[in-house]
ZAMARGU-4260 file (C-alpha; in steps of 0.2 Angstrom, whole numbers, plus 5000, padded with zeros to 4 digits):
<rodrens>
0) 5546/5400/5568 | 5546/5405/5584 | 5540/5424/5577 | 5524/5412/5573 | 5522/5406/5587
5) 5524/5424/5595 | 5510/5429/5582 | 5498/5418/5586 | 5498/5418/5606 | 5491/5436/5602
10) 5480/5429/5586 | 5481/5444/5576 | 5476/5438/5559 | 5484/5451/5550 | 5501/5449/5559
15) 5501/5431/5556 | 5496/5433/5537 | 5508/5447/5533 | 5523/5433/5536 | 5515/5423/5520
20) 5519/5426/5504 | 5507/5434/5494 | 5502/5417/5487 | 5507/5408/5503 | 5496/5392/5508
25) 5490/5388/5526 | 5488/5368/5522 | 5471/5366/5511 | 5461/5380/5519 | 5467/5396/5514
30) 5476/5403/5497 | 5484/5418/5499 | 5486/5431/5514 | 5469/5437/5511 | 5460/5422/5513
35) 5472/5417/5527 | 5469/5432/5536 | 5449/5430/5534 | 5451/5411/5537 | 5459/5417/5554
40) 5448/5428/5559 | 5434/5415/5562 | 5446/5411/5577 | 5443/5428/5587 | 5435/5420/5601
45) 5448/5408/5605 | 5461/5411/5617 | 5478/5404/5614 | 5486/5401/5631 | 5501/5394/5625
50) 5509/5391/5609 | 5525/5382/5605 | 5535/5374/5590 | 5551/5363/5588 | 5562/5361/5573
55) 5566/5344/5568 | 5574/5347/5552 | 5577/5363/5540 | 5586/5359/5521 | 5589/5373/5513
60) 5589/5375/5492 | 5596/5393/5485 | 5580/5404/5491 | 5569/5391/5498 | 5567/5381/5514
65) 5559/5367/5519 | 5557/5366/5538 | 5549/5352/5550 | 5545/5350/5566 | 5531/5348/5580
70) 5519/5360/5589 | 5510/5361/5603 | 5496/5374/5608 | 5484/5374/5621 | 5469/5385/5617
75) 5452/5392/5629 | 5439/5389/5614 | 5423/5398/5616 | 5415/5385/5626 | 5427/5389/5639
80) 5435/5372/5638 | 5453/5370/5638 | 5458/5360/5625 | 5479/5355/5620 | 5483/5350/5603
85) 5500/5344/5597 | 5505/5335/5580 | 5518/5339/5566 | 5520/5355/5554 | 5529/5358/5539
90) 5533/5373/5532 | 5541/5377/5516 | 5550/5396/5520 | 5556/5409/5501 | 5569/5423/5504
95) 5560/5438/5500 | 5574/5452/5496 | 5563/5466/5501 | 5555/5455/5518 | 5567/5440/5521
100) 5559/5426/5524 | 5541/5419/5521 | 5531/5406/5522 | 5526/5399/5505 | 5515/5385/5513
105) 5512/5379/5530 | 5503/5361/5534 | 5501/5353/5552 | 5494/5335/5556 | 5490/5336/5576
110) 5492/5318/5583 | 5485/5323/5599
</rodrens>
């Protein structure tokens, strides 16, 4: 997780989509790294100033992980308003022999 969060401080779509799994899930919005990456993109004009996550819980099952915790973020949006968000995420994680692991799906409910 905190390679995420390293990823998306620099918001390189393509970084951050490459540690799904092909058929990964970013919540309801996006199916697959593709559309993830795309989906990312229409965030080129943000600027994340800080970016940070904590894990609650992880349970492990043979080749998967389900992981939870909370984030926090505060972003410069266009506008040039600075905005902070903070809520919960959940991510289930596969073990990939050939990449180790990925995320399978990823959902975050901000409360904040």
């Amino acid at each position: 997780m905190k390679n995420y969060d390293h990823l998306l401080m620099g918001m390189n779509a393509d970084s951050i989509a490459a540690i799904y799994a092909p058929d990964g899930e970013l919540g309801k919005i996006a199916r697959g790294r593709d559309s993830i990456r795309n989906f990312l993109n229409t965030f080129k004009n943000f600027r994340v100033l800080s970016q940070s996550s904590e894990t609650n819980s992880i349970s492990l099952d043979q080749d998967s992980a389900l992981q939870k915790g909370i984030y926090r973020q505060t972003v410069v949006i266009p506008s040039k308003d600075t905005v902070t968000v903070q809520g919960n995420f959940t991510a289930l994680w596969i073990w990939s022999f050939n990449n180790g692991w990925l995320i399978r799906r990823m959902e975050t409910q901000p409360t904040k």
